[in-house]
MITOR-438854 format. One record per residue (C-alpha): x, y, z. Coordinates in Angstrom, 3 decimals, decimal comma. Example, Ala and Ser with C-alpha at 12.3 -4.5 7.8 and 13.67 -1.06 7.14 Angstrom:
residues 2
<node><px>12,300</px><py>-4,500</py><pz>7,800</pz></node>
<node><px>13,670</px><py>-1,060</py><pz>7,140</pz></node>
END
This chain:
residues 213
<node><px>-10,144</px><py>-15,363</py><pz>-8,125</pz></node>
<node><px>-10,458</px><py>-11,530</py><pz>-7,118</pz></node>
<node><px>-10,994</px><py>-8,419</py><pz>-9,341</pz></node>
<node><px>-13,220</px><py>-5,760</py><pz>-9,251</pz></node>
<node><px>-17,367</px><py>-5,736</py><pz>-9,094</pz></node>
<node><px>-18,204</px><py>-5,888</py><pz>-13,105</pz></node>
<node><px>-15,188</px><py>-7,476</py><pz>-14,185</pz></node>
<node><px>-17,284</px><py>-10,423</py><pz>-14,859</pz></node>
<node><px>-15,404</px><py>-12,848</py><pz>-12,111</pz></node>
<node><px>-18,614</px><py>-14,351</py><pz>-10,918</pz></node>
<node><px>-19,979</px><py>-15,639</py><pz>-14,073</pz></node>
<node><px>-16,152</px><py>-16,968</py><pz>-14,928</pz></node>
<node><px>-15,740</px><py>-18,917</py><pz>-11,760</pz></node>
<node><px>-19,341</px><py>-20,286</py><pz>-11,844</pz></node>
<node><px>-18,290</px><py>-21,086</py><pz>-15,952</pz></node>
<node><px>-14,980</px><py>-22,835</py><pz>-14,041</pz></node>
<node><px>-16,712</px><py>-24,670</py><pz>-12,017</pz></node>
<node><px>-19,379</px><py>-26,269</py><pz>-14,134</pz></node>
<node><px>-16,310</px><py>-27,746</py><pz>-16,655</pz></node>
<node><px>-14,303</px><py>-28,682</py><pz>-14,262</pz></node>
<node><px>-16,792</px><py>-30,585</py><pz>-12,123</pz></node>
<node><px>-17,760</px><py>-32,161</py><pz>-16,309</pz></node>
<node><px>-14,056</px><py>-33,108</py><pz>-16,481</pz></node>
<node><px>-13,167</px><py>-34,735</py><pz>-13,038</pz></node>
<node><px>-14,567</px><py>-37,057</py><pz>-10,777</pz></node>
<node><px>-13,552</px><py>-34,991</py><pz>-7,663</pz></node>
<node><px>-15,377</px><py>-31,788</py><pz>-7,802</pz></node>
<node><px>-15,095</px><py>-28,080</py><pz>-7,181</pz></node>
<node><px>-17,113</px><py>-25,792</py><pz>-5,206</pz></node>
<node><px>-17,446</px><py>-21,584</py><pz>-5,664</pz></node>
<node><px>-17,186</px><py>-19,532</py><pz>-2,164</pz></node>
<node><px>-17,995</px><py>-16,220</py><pz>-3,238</pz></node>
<node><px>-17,085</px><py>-13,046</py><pz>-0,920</pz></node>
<node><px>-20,297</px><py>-11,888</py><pz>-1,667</pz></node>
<node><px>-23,305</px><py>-9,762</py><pz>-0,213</pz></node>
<node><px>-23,509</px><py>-12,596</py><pz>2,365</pz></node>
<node><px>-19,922</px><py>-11,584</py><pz>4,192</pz></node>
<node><px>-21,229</px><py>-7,575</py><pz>3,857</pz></node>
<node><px>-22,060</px><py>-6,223</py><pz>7,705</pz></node>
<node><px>-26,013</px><py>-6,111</py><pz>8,254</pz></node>
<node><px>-27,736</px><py>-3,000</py><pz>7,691</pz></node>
<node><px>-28,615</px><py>-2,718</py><pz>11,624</pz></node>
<node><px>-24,732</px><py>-3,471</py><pz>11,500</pz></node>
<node><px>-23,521</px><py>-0,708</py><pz>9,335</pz></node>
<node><px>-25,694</px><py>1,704</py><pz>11,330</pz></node>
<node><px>-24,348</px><py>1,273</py><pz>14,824</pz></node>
<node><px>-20,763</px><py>-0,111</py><pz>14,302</pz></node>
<node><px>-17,907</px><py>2,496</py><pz>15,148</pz></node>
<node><px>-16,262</px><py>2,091</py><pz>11,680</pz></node>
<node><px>-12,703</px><py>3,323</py><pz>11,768</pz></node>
<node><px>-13,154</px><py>5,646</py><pz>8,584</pz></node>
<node><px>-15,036</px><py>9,013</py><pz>7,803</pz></node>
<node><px>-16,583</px><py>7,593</py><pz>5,291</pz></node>
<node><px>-20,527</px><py>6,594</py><pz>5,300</pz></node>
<node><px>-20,761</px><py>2,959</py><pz>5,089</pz></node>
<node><px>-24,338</px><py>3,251</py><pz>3,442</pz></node>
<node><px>-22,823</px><py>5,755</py><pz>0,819</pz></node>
<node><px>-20,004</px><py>3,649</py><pz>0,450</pz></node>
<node><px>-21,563</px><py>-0,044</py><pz>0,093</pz></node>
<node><px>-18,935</px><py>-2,670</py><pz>-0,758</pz></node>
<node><px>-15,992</px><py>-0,804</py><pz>0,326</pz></node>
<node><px>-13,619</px><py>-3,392</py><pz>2,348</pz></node>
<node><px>-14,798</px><py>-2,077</py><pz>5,643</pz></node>
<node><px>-18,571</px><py>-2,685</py><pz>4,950</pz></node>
<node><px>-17,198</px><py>-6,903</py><pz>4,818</pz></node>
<node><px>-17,330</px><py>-8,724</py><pz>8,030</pz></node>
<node><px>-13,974</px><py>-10,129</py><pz>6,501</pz></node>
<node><px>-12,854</px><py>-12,287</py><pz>9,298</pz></node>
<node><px>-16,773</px><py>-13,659</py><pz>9,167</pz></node>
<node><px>-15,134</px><py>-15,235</py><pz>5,416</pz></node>
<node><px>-11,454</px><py>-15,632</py><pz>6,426</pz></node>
<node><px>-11,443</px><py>-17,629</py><pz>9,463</pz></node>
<node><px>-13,735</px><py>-20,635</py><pz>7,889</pz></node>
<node><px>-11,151</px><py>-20,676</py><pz>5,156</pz></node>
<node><px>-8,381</px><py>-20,999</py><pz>7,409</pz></node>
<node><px>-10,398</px><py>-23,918</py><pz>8,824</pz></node>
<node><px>-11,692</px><py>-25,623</py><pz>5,934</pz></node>
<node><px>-7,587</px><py>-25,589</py><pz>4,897</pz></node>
<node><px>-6,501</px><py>-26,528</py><pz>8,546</pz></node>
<node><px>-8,758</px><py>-29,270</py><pz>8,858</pz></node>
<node><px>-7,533</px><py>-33,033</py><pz>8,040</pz></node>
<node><px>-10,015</px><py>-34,979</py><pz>7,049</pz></node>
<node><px>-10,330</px><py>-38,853</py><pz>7,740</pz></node>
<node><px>-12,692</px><py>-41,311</py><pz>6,512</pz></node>
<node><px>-15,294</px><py>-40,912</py><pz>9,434</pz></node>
<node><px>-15,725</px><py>-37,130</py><pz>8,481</pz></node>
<node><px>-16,761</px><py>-37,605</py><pz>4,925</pz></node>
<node><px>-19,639</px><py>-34,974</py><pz>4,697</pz></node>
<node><px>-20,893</px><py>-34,841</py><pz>7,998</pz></node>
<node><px>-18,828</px><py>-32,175</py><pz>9,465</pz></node>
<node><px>-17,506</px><py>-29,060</py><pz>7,733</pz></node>
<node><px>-18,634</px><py>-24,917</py><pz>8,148</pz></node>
<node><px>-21,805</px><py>-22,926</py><pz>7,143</pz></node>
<node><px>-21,798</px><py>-19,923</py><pz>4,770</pz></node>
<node><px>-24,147</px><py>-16,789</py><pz>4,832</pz></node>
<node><px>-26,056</px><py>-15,904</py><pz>1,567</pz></node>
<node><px>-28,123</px><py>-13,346</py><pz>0,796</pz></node>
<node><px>-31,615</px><py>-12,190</py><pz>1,127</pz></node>
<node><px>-32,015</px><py>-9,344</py><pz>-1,806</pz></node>
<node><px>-35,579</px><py>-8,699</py><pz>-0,700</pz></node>
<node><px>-34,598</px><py>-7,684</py><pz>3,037</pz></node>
<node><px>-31,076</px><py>-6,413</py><pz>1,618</pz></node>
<node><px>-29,602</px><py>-8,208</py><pz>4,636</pz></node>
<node><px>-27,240</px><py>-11,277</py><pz>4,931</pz></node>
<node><px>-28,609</px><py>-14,909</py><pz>6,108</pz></node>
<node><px>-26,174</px><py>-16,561</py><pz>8,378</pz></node>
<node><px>-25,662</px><py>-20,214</py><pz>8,491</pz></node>
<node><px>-27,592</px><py>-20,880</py><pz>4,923</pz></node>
<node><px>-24,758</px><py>-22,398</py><pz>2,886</pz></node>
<node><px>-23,183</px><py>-25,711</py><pz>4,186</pz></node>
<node><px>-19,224</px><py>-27,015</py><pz>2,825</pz></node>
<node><px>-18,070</px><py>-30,079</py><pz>4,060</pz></node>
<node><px>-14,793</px><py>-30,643</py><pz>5,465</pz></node>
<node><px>-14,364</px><py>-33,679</py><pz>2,548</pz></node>
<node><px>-14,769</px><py>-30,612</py><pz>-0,161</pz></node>
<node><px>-10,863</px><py>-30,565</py><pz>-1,254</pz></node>
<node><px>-11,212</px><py>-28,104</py><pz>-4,334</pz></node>
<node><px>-12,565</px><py>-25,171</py><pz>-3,507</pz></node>
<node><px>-12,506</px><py>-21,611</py><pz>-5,458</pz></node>
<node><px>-12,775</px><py>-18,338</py><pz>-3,778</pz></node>
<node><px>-14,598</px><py>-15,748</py><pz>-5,464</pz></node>
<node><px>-14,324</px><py>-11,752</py><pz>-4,293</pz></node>
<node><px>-13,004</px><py>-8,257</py><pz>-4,517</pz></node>
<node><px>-10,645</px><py>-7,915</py><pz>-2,147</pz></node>
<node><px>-9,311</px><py>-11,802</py><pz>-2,079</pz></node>
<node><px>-5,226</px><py>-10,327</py><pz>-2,676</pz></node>
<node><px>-6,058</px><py>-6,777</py><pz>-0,938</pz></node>
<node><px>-2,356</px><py>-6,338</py><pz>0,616</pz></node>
<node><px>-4,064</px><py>-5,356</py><pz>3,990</pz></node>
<node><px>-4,878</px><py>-7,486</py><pz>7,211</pz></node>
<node><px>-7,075</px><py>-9,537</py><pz>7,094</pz></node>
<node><px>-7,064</px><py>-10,027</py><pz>3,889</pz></node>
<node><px>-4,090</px><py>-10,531</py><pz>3,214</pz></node>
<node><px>-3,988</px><py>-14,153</py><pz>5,119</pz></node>
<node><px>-5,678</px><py>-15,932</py><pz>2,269</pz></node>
<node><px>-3,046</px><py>-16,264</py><pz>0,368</pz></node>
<node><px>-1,317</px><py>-18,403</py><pz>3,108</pz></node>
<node><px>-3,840</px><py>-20,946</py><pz>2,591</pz></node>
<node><px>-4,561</px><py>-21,422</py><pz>-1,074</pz></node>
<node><px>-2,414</px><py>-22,794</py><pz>-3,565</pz></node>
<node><px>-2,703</px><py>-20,124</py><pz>-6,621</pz></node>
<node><px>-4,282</px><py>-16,748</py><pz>-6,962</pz></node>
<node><px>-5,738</px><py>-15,153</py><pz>-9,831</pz></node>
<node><px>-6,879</px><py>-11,711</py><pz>-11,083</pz></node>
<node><px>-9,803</px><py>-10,978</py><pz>-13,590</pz></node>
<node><px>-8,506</px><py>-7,552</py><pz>-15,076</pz></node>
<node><px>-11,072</px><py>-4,988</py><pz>-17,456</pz></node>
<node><px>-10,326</px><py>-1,845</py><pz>-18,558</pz></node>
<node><px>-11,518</px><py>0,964</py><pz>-15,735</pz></node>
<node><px>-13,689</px><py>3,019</py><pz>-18,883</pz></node>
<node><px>-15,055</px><py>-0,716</py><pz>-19,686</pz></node>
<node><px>-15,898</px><py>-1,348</py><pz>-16,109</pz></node>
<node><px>-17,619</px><py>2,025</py><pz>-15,799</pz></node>
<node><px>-19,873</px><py>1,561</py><pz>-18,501</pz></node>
<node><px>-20,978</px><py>-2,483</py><pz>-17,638</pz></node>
<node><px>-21,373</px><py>-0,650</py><pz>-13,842</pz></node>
<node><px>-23,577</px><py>2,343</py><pz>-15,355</pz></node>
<node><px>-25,970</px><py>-0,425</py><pz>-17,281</pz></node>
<node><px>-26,101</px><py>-2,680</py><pz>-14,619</pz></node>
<node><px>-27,231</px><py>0,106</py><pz>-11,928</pz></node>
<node><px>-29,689</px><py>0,969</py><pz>-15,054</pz></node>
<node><px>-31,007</px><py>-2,869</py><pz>-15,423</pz></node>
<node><px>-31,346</px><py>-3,451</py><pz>-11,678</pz></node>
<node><px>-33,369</px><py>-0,401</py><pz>-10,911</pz></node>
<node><px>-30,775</px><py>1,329</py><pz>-8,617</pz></node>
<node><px>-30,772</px><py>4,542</py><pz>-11,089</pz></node>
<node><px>-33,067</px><py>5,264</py><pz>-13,891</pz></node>
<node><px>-31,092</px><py>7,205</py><pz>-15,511</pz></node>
<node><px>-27,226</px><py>7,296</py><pz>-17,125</pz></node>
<node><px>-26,395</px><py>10,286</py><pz>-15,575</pz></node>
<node><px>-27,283</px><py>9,126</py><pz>-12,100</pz></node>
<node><px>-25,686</px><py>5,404</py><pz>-12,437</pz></node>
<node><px>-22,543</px><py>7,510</py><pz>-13,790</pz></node>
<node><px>-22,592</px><py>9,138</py><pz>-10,899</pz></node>
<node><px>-23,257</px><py>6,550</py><pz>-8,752</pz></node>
<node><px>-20,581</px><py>4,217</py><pz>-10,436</pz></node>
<node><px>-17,617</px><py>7,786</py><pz>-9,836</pz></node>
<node><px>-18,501</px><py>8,402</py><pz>-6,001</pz></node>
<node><px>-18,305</px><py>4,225</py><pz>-4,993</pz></node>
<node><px>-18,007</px><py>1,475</py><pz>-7,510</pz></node>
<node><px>-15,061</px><py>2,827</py><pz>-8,974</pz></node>
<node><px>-13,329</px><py>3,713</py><pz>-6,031</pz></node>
<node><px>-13,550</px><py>0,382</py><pz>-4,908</pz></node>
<node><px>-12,354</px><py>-0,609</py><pz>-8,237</pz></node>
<node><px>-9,129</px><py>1,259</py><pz>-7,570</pz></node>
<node><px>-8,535</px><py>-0,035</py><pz>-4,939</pz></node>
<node><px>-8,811</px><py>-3,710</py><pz>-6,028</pz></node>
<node><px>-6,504</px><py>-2,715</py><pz>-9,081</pz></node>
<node><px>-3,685</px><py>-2,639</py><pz>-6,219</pz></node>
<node><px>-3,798</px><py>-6,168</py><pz>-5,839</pz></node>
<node><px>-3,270</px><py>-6,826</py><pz>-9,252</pz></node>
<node><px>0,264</px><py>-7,495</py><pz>-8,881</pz></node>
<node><px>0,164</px><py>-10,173</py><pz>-6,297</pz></node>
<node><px>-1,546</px><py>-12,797</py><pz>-8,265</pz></node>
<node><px>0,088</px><py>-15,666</py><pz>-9,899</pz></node>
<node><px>-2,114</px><py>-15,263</py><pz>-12,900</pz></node>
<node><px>-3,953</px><py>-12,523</py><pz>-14,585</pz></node>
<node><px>-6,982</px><py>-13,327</py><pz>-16,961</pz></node>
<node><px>-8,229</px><py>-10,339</py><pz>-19,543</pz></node>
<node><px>-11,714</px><py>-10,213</py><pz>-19,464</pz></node>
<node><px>-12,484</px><py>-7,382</py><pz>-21,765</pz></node>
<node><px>-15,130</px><py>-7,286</py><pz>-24,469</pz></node>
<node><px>-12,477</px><py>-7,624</py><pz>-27,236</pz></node>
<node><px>-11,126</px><py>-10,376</py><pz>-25,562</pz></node>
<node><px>-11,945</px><py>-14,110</py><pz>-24,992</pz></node>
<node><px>-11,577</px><py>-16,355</py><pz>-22,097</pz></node>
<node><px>-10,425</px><py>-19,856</py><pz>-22,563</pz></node>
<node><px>-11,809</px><py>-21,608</py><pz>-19,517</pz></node>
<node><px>-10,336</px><py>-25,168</py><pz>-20,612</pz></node>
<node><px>-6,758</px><py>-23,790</py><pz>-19,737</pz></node>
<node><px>-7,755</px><py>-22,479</py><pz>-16,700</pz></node>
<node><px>-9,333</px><py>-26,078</py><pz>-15,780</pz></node>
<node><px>-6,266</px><py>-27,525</py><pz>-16,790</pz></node>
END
């Protein structure tokens, strides 16, 4: 499931999830590229990045992921066969996310080898670039959570607002022009390589029992 930051895909994959896992015996489990994949502060500061661009100023741009950090346990959870003697007692570890140090925490999230449904939440999950663009080889459907760019702007603005980042419109507009929405353009590019496209807009409705279908 990719789409841009504010086009609500985490709180639709995490409403996925819960009905699925109410309807089926097997369950599901949510990877999301979140801040957990994102380099380390110490990182961002000492890396050669190939870009002009600051990676402070421009937080959550593709290049500030460690994206072969998320790829290459994919490709392994997908690779792996997994036999009776497995079960739950091998598989990968995760990062999450410490917001108070603003930093990543390796190792913190365990998935099994024996977890056969698995939905992969992010940005830049159909970016038509290396390496992201290996993912697709090893899931079986994609999907795109698409919002209006003005809608996304303003449910960016509030959110900077509500969080604290800015306390004011005028500076979480600004904030939203100079980064978020870049990145949102960018993710809009991938748009056309997913297999299916759910509106997410505020005069729309999602129907999550067709998606768990």
């Amino acid at each position: 499931m990719a789409g841009g930051t504010g086009s609500g895909k985490s709180t639709l994959s995490a409403a996925v999830e819960r009905l699925f896992n109410h309807r089926n015996t097997e369950k599901m489990k949510v990877i999301p590229l979140y801040d957990g994949f994102h380099y380390s502060q110490s990182q961002l500061a000492t890396l050669n990045f190939n870009t002009n661009e600051c990676p402070f100023q421009r937080h959550g741009a593709p290049f500030t992921f460690n994206s072969p950090a998320f790829i290459q346990p994919i490709q392994k959870l997908r690779q792996t066969p997994v036999t009776e003697e497995d079960q739950s007692t091998n598989g990968i570890w995760a990062p999450s996310f410490d917001h108070a140090a603003k930093d990543p925490v390796n190792n913190d999230i365990y998935i099994p080898f024996s977890q056969r449904i698995i939905l992969l939440e992010g940005n830049y999950l159909l970016l038509n670039e290396k390496p992201w663009n290996e993912i697709r080889d090893v899931v079986d459907e994609t999907w795109f959570v698409d919002v209006s760019r003005e809608e996304t702007k303003k449910r960016l603005i509030k959110r900077h607002i509500e969080a604290g980042v800015e306390s004011t419109w005028d500076a979480a507009a600004l904030r939203v022009e100079n980064n978020d929405l870049l990145n949102l353009d960018l993710v809009g590019l991938s748009k056309g390589c997913s297999q299916v496209i759910i509106s997410n807009s505020s005069n729309s409705s999602v129907d999550i029992s067709t998606i768990c279908r």
